[in-house]
C-alpha positions as CSV (number, residue, x, y, z in Angstrom):
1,X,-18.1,13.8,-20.8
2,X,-15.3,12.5,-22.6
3,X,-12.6,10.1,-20.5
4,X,-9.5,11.2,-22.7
5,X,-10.4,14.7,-21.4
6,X,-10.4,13.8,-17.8
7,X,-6.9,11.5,-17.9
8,X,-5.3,14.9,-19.7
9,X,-6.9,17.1,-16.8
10,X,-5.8,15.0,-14.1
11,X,-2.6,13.9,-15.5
12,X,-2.0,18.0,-15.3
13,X,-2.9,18.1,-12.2
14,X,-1.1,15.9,-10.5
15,X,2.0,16.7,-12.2
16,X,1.6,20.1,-11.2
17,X,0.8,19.4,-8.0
18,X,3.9,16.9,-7.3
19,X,6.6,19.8,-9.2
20,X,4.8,22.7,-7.3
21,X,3.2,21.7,-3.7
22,X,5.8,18.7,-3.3
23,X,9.0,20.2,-4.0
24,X,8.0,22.8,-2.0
25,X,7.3,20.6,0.9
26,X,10.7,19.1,0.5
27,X,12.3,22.8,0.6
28,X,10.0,23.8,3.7
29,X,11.1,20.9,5.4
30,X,15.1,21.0,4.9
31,X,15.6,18.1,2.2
32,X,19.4,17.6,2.6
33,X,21.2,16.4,-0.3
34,X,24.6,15.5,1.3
35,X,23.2,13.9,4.6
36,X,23.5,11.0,5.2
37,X,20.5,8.5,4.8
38,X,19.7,5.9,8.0
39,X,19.9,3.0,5.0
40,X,24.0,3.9,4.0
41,X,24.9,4.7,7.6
42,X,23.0,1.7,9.5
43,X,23.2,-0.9,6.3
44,X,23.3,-4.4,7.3
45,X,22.2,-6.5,5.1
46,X,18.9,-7.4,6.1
47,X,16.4,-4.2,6.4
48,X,18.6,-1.7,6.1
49,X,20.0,-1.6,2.5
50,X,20.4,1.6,0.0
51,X,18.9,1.0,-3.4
52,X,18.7,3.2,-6.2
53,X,16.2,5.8,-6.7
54,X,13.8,3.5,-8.9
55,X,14.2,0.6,-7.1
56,X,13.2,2.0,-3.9
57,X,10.2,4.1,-6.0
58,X,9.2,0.6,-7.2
59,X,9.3,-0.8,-3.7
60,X,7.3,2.1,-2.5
61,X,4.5,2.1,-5.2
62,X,4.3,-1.5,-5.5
63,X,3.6,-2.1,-1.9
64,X,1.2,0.6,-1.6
65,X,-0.9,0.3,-4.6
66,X,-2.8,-2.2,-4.0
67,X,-7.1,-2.8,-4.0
68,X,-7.6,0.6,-2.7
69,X,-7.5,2.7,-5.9
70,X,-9.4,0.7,-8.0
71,X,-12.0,-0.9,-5.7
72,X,-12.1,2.0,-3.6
73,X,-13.1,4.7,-6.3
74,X,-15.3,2.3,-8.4
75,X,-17.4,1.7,-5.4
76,X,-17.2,5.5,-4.4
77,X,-19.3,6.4,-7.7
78,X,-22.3,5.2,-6.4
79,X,-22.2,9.2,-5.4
80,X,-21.0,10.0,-8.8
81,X,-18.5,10.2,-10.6
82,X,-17.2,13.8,-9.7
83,X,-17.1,14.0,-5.9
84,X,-14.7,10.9,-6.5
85,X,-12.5,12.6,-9.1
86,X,-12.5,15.8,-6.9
87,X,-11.3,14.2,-3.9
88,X,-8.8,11.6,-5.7
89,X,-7.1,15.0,-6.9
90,X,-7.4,16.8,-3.9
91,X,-6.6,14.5,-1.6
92,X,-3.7,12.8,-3.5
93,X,-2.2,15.9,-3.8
94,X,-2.9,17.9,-0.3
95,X,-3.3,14.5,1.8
96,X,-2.5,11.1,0.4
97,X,1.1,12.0,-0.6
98,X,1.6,14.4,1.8
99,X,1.4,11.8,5.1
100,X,3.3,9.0,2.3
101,X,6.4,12.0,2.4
102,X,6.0,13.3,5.5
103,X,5.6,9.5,7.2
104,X,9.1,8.5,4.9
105,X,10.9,11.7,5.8
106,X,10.5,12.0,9.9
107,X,11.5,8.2,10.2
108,X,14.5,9.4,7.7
109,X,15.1,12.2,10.1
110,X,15.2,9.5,13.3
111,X,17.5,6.4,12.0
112,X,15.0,5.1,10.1
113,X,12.3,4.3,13.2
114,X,8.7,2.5,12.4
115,X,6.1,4.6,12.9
116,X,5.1,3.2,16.8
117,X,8.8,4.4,17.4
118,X,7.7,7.3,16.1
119,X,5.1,7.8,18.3
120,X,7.0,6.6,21.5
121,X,9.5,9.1,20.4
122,X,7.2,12.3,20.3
123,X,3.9,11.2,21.8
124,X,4.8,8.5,24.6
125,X,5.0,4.6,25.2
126,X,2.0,3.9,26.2
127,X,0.5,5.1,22.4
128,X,3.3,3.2,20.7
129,X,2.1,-0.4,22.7
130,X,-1.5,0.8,21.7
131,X,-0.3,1.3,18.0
132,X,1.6,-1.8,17.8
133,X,-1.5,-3.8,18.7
134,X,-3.3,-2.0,16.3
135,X,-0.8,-2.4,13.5
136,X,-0.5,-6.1,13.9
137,X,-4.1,-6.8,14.0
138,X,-4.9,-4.3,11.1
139,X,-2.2,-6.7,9.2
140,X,-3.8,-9.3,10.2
141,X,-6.9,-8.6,8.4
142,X,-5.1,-7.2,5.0
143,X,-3.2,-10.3,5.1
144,X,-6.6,-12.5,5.6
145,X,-8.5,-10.3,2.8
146,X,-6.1,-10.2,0.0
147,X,-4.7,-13.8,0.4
148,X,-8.8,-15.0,-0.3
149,X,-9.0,-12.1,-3.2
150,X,-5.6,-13.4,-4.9
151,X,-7.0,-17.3,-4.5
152,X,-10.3,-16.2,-6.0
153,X,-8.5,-14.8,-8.6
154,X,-6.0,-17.5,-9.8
155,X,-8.5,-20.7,-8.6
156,X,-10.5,-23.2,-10.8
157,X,-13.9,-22.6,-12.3
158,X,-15.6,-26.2,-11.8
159,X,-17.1,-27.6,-15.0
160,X,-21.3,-28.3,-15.6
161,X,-20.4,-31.8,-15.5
162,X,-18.3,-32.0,-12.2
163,X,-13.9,-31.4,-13.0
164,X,-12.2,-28.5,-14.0
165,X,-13.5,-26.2,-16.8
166,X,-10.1,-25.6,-18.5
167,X,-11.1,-23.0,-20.9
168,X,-12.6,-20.6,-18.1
169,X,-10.5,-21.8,-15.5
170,X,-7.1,-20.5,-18.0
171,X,-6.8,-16.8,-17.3
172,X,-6.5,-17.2,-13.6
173,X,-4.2,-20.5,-14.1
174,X,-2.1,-18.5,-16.3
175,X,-1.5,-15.5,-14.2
176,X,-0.9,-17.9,-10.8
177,X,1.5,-19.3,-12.4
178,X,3.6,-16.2,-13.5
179,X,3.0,-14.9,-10.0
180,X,4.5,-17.8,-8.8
181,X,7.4,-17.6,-11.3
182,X,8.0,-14.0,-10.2
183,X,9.7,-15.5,-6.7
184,X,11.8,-17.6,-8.5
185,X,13.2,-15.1,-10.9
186,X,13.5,-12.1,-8.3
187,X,15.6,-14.0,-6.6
188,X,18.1,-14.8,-9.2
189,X,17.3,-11.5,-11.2
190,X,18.4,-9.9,-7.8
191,X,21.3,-11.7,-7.2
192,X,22.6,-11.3,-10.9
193,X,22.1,-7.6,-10.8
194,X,24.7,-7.4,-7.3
195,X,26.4,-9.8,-8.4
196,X,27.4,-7.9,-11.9
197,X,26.9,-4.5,-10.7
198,X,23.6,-4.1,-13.7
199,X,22.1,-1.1,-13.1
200,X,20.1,1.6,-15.3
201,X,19.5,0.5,-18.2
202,X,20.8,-2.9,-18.7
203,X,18.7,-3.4,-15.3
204,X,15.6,-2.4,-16.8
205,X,16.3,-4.5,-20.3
206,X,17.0,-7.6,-18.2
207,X,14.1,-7.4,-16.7
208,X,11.6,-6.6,-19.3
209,X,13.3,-9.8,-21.3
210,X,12.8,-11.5,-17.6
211,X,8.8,-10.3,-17.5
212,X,8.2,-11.7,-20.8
213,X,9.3,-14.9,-20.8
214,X,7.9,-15.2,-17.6
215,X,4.6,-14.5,-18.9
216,X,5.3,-16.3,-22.4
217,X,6.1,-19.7,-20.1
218,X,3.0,-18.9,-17.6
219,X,0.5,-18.9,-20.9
220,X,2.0,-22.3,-21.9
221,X,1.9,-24.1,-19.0
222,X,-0.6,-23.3,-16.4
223,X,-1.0,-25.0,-13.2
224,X,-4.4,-25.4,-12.2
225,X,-5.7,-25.1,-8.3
226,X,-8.1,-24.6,-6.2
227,X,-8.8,-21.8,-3.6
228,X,-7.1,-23.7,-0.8
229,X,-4.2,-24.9,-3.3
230,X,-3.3,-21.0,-4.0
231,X,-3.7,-19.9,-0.5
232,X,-1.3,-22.5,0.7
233,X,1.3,-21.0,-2.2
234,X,0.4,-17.4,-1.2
235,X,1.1,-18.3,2.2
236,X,4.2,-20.0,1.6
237,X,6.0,-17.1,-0.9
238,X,4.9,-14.4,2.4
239,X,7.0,-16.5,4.5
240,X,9.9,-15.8,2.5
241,X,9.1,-12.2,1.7
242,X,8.3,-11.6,4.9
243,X,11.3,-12.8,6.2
244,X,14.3,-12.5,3.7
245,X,16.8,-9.7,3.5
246,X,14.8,-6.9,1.7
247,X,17.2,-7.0,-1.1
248,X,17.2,-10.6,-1.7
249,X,13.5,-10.8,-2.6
250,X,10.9,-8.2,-2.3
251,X,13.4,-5.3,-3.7
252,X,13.7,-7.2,-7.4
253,X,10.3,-8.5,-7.0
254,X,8.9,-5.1,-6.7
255,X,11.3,-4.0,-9.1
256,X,9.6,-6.6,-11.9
257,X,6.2,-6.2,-10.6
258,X,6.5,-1.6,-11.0
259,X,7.8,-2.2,-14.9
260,X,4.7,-4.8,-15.4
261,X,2.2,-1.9,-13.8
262,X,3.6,0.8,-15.5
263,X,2.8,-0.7,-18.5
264,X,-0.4,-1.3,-17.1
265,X,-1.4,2.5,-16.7
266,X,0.4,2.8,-19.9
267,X,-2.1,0.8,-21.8
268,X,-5.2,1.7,-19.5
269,X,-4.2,5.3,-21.1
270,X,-3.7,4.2,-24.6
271,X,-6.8,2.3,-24.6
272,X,-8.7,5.1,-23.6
273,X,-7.6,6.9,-26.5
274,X,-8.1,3.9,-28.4
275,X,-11.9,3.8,-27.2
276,X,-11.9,7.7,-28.3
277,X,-10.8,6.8,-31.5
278,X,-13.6,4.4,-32.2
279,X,-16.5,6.6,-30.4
280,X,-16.6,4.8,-27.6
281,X,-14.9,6.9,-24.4
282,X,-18.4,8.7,-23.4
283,X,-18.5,8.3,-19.8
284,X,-22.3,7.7,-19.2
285,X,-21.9,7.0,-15.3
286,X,-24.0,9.7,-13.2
287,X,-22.0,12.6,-12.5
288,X,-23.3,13.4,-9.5
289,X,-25.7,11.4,-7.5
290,X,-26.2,13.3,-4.9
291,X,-25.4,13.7,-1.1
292,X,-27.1,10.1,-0.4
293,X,-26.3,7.2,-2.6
294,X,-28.8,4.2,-3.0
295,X,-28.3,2.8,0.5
296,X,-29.0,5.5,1.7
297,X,-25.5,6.1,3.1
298,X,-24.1,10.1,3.4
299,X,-21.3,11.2,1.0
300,X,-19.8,12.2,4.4
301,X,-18.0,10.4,6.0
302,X,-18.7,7.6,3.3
303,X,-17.1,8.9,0.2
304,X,-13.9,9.5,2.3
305,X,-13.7,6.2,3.8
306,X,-13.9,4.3,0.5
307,X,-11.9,5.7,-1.7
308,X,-8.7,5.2,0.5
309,X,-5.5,4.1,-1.6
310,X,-6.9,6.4,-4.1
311,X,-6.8,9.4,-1.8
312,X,-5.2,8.5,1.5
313,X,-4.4,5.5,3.4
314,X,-2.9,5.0,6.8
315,X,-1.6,2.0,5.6
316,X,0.9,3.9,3.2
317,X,2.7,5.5,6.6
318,X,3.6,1.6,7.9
319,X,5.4,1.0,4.1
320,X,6.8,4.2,4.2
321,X,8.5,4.4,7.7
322,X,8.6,0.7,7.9
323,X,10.5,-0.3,4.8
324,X,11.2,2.7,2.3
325,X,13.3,4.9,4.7
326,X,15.5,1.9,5.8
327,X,16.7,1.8,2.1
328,X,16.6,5.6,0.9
329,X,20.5,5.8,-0.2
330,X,19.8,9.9,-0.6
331,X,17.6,12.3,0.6
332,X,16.5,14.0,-2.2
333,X,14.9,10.5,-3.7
334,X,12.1,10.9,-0.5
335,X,10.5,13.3,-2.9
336,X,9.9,11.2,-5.6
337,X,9.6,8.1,-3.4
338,X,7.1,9.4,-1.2
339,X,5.4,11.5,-2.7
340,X,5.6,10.8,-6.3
341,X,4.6,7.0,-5.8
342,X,1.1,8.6,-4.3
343,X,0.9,10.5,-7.1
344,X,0.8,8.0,-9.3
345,X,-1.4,6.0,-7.9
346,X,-3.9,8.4,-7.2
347,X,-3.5,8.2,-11.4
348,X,-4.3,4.9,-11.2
349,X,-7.7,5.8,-9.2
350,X,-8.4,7.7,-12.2
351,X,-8.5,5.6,-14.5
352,X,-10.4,3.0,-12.2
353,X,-13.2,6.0,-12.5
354,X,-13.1,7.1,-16.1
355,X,-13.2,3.2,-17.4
356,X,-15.3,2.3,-15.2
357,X,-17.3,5.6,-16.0
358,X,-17.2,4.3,-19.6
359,X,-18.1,0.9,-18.5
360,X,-21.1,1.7,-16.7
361,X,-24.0,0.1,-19.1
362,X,-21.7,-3.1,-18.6
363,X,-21.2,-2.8,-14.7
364,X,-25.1,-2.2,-14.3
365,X,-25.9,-5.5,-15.9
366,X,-23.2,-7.4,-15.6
367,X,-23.0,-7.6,-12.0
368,X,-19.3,-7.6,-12.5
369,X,-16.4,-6.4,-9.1
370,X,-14.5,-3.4,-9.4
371,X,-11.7,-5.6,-10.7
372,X,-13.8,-7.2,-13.3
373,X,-14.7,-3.9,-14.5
374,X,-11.4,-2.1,-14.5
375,X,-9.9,-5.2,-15.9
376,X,-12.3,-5.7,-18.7
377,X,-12.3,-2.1,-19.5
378,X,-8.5,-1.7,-20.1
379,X,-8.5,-5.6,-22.3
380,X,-11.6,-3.9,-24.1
381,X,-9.1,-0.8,-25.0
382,X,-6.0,-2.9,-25.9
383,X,-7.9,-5.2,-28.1
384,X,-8.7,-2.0,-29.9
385,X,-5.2,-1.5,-30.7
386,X,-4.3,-4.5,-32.2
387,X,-3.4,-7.0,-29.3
388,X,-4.5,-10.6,-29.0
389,X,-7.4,-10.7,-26.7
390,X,-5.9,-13.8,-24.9
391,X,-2.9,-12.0,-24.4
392,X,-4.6,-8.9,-23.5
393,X,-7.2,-11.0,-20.6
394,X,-4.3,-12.5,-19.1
395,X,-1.8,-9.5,-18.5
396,X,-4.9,-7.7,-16.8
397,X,-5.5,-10.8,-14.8
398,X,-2.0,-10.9,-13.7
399,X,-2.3,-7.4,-12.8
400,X,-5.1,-6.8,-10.9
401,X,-3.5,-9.9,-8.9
402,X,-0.3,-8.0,-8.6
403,X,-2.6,-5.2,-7.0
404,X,-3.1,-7.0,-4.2
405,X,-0.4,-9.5,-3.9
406,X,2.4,-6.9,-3.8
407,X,0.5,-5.5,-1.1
408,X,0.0,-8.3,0.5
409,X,3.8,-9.3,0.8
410,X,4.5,-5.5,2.1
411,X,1.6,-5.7,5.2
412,X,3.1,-9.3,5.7
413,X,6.5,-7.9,6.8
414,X,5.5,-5.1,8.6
415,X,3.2,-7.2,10.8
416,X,6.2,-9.2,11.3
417,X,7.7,-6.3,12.6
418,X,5.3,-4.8,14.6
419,X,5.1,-7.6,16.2
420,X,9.0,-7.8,16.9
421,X,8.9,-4.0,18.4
422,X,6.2,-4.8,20.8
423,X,8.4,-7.0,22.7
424,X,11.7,-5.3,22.4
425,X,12.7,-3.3,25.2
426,X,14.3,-0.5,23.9
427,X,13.2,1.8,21.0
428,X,15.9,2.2,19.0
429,X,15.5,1.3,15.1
430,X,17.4,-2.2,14.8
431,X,16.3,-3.5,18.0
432,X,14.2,-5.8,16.5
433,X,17.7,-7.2,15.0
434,X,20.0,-6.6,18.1
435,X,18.3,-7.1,20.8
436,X,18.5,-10.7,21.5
437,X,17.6,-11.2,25.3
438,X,14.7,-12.3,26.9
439,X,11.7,-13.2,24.8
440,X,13.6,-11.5,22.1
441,X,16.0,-14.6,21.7
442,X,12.6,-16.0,20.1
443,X,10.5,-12.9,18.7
444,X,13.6,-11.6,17.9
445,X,14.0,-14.3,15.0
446,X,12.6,-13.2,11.8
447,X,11.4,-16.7,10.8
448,X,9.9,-17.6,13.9
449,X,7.9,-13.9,14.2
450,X,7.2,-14.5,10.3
451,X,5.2,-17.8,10.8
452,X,3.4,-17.0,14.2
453,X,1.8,-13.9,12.0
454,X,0.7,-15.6,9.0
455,X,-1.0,-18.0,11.2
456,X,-2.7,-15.6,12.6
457,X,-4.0,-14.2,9.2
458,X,-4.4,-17.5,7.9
459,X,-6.8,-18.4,10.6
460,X,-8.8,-15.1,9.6
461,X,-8.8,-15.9,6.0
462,X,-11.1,-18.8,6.3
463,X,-13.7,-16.4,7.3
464,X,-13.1,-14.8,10.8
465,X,-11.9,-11.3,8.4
466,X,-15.3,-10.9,6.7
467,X,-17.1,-10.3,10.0
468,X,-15.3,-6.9,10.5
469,X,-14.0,-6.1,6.9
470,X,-16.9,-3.4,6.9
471,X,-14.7,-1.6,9.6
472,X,-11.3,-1.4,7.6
473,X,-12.3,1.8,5.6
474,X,-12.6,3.4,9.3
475,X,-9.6,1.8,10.4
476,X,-7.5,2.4,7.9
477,X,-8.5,6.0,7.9
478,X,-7.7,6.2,11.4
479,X,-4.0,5.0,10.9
480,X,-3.5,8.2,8.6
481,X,-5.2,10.3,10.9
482,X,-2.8,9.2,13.7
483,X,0.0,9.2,11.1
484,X,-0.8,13.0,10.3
485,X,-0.5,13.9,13.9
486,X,2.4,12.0,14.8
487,X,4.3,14.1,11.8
488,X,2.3,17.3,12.8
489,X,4.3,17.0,16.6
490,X,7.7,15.7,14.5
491,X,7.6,19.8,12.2
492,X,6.8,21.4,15.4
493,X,9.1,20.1,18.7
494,X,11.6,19.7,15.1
495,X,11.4,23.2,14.4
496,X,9.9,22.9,10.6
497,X,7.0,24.0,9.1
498,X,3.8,22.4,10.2
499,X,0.6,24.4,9.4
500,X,0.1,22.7,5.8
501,X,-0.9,19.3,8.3
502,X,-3.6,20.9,10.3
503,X,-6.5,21.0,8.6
504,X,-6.0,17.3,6.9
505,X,-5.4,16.6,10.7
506,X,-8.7,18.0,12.0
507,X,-10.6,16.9,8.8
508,X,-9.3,13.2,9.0
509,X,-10.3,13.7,12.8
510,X,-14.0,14.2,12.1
511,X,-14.4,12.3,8.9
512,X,-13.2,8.9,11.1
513,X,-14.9,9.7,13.9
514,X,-18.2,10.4,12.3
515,X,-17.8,6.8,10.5
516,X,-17.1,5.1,13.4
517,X,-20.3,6.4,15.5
518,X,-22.3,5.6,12.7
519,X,-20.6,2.2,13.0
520,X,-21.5,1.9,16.4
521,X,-25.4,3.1,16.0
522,X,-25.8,0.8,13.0
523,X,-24.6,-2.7,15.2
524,X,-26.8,-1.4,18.1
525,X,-29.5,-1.0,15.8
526,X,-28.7,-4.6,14.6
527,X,-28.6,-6.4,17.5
528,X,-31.9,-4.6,19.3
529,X,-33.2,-6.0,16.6
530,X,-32.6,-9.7,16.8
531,X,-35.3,-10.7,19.6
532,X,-37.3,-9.7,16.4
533,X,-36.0,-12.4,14.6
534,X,-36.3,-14.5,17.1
535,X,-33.7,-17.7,17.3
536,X,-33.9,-18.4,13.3
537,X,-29.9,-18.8,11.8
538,X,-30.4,-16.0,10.3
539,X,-30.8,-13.8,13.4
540,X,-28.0,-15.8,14.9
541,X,-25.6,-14.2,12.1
542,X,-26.7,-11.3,12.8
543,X,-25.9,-10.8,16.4
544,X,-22.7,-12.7,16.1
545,X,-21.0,-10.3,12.9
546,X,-22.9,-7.3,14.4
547,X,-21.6,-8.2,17.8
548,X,-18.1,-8.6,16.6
549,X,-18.2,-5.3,14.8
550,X,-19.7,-3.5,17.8
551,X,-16.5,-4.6,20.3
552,X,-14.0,-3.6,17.2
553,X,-15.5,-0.7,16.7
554,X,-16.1,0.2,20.5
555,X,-11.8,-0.7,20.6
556,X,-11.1,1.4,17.5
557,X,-12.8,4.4,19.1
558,X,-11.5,4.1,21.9
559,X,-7.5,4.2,20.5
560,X,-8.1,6.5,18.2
561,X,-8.9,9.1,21.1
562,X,-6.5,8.0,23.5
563,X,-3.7,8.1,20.8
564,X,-5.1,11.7,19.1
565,X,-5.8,12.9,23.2
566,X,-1.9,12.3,23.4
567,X,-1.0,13.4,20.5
568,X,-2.7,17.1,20.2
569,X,-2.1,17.5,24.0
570,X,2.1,17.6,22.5
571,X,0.9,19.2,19.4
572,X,-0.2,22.2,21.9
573,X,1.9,21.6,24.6
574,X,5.8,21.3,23.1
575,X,8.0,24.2,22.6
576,X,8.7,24.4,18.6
577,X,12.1,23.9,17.9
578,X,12.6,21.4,21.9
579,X,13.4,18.2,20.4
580,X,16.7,17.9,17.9
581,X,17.0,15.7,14.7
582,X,17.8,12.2,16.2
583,X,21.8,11.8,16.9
584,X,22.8,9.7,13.5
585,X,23.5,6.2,14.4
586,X,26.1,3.5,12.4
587,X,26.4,-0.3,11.8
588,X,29.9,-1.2,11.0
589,X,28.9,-2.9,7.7
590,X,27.5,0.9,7.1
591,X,30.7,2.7,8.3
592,X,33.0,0.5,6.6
593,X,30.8,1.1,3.5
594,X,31.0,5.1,3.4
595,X,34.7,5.1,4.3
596,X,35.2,3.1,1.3
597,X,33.5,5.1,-0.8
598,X,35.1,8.0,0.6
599,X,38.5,5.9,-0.7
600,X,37.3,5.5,-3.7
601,X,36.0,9.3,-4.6
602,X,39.5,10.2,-3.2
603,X,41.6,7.7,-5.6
604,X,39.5,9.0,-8.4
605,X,40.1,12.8,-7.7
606,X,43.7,11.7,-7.4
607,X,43.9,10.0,-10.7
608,X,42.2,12.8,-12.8
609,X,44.5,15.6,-11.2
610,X,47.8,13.2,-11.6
611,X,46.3,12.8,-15.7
């Protein structure tokens, strides 16, 4: 099969299925135009601040795109390429971007509220302490894994002879040090766009000028580190990212990041074509293994659990309630925010599969990552074109780093958060900024919650993660399944349409579940078996990672049906149409904002009639 044909079919696809299922999901659920959004009326500076449509789309797909779709799918193959394709379609379309919308629009609909809010709100306190927990430790291990994965990325490659070996140790070099030039110039690229008012497109030509001079200085002067080196920078920039008002930092930092990975699926695309021209876009990967892949390991629940980011992740719901809905400016951009940012990335699992589909002669011998293959796949392509293949290695470096690292900064704040909510006493959506009493005079500051998390993750990244990084495909998965039911209660005591959710609901239900048992049987299994090994090092690793797994799979079973008990027990149970739309709520800095603009419209209207 041909990979140009597949991008076309799925390209098609998706764009139908975002301009027919998604607008009329908006319409079914009573997108309002001229309400007013939580981030205008509740604006202060800090979390809550309206953005424009792209910037809040780039904030949105940045954060969420992230290993899933490209590590996730290429590992997936080992059933084929086709099962992957079908369910990257299918579930980007019916699953994936339906909980990203759904997630963004109820905490719209409820003053901006997390997602634990959420489910205090509709399903009861106890589930939102439960989720809260879960949140921040789920965070915890995101923050651990992708913090090692950007450091492997950007360290030094020792030399034969003991030192650095400059030549291979450049690419990484290079991009590390245009990620770390990207803080710098978000922050002043952010504060020159409010300060000037540059928007549209003088916005988008200051930054692509920004982007590549940012890269032209990276390439000429490296700075060279080792693993510890770059996690001590990583850790550093998710202090501030983490902690700074969204606008100051992460909003043009995603903003940069979204143009560079545009232009990323831009030349993954062209290169394909570019392969095509030259004969070489055959995909020769298996179609279709079978049922059981190599390991012996069921397409279900497997298949589902791996591909994640591609398909659906629960971890899209915490950027989606969490951050996106507190800087939404009008309701109608949830569409393309929500849903078309899922979309697109379930694009960019595609063409994860087809170059890795016409990489797979490479990937069998090479023993080369996921990354290594997408990212030499889409150098090999732009190469073809024309472009320098320095040039070429480093931009895909930089952007498989950008994968993660924008990720990274978005799970870093939200941690923060979560952690915040669990100790505020009220549930209301800025009580993590306003309540200041109690142990909230300390949680309560941004800073302070901001560094107890990352050392919590930081301790985890010098190993602790890798002993339960098996269960985050489960655990993940079980986020959106929770998500899904949350929203499913939120349509019906709301009074909207809420049938579309209920079989993803009861699929999502089965497919974690399933994994997790098979989780649980599979440590038992491994631990019965160490008096085999007897007391050899090799059977103490063993029972200590399978041990571990076994009590963190034993917790996650047990929240996921205490919290899905709860939550179809509403589902059921609530009168459709009981519970109102949330009772708008206002900061002054908000008020004093619309009644402003209010003047403003008014003066105008009064200057055209008087002209």
């Amino acid at each position: 099969m041909n990979g140009i044909a597949i991008i076309l079919i799925s390209a098609v696809v998706l764009i139908i299925g975002y301009l027919g299922y998604g607008r009329w999901l908006a319409k079914s659920w009573g997108v309002d135009s001229k309400a007013l959004t939580p981030a205008v009326r509740m604006e202060d500076g800090k979390d809550f601040s309206p953005a424009s449509r792209f910037t809040v789309f780039a904030h949105q797909f940045s954060s969420i795109c992230g290993a899933g779709p490209v590590q996730g799918t290429i590992v997936a193959m080992a059933f084929g390429w086709v099962p992957v394709m079908l369910w990257v379609l299918v579930g980007g379309i019916f699953f994936g971007a339906v909980h990203d919308f759904g997630a963004l629009y109820a905490s719209m609909k409820n003053n901006g509220k997390s997602l634990a809010q959420l489910i205090e709100k509709y399903i009861g306190k106890t589930g939102r302490r439960l989720f809260l927990i879960f949140s921040w430790l789920f965070c915890l291990i995101v923050i651990a894994a992708f913090t090692s994965m950007v450091a492997s990325t950007f360290k030094v490659v020792a030399a034969d002879g003991g030192g650095v070996d400059l030549a291979r140790s450049y690419y990484g070099a290079a991009a590390g040090t245009i990620s770390l030039l990207f803080t710098f110039v978000a922050i002043a690229f952010g504060w020159f766009c409010r300060r000037f008012d540059l928007k549209g497109w003088k916005q988008f030509v200051c930054a692509l000028v920004l982007i590549v001079a940012m890269f032209a200085v990276g390439m000429q002067f490296p700075i060279y580190l080792d693993t510890n080196g770059w996690i001590a920078v990583t850790m550093a920039y998710l202090v501030f990212a983490a902690a700074m008002p969204i606008q100051k930092l992460k909003q043009p930092r995603d903003y940069l990041t979204t143009i560079m990975m545009v232009v990323m699926i831009v030349a993954a695309v062209l290169g394909i074509f570019a392969m095509g021209v030259n004969g070489q876009a055959e995909m020769t990967a298996p179609a279709f293994v079978g049922f059981t892949n190599a390991s012996g390991q069921l397409l279900f629940p497997v298949l589902f659990v791996s591909v994640a980011c591609g398909a659906l992740s629960g971890f899209h719901s915490l950027v989606s309630s969490g951050t996106s809905s507190k800087q939404v400016a009008n309701e109608t951009d949830a569409l393309s925010v929500g849903y078309g940012a899922m979309v697109l990335e379930s694009f960019v699992g595609m063409l994860a599969v087809v170059i890795a589909a016409i990489m797979y002669k490479d990937m069998n011998t090479g023993n080369a990552t996921p990354f290594q293959i997408f990212a030499g796949g889409v150098a090999k392509g732009v190469e073809l074109m024309g472009v320098n293949s320095t040039i070429a290695t480093v931009f895909m470096t930089m952007c498989v780093s950008a994968l993660a690292l924008t990720s990274l900064d978005a799970v870093a704040r939200i941690a923060r958060v979560s952690l915040q909510e669990f100790f505020a006493k009220t549930n209301d959506a800025r009580a993590v900024s306003t309540e200041k009493t109690g142990i909230m005079k300390i949680v309560g500051n941004p800073w302070f919650a901001t560094v107890v998390t990352l050392l919590g993750g930081l301790s985890l990244t010098f190993g602790g993660y890798l002993s339960i990084w098996p269960l985050f495909g489960a655990s993940n998965q079980l986020l959106g399944g929770m998500t899904m039911i949350t929203i499913a209660v939120f349509c019906k005591v709301t009074g909207r349409k809420g049938w579309m959710l209920y079989v993803p609901v009861a699929f999502l239900l089965c497919c974690i579940f399933t994994s997790l048992v098979q989780s649980l049987i599979g440590c038992v299994v491994a631990i019965s078996a160490y008096g085999l090994l007897g007391t050899t090092a090799t059977g103490a690793s063993v029972l200590v990672t399978s041990g571990i797994q076994l009590v963190f799979a034993v917790l996650l079973v047990v929240l996921g049906v205490i919290v899905a008990y709860n939550c179809l027990k509403e589902l059921f149970t609530k009168k459709a149409g009981s519970v109102p739309d949330e009772e708008p709520e206002w900061s002054g800095l908000g008020r004093r904002h619309v009644e402003e603009s209010k003047h403003d419209v008014a003066v105008d209207a009064k200057t055209e009639v008087t002209a």
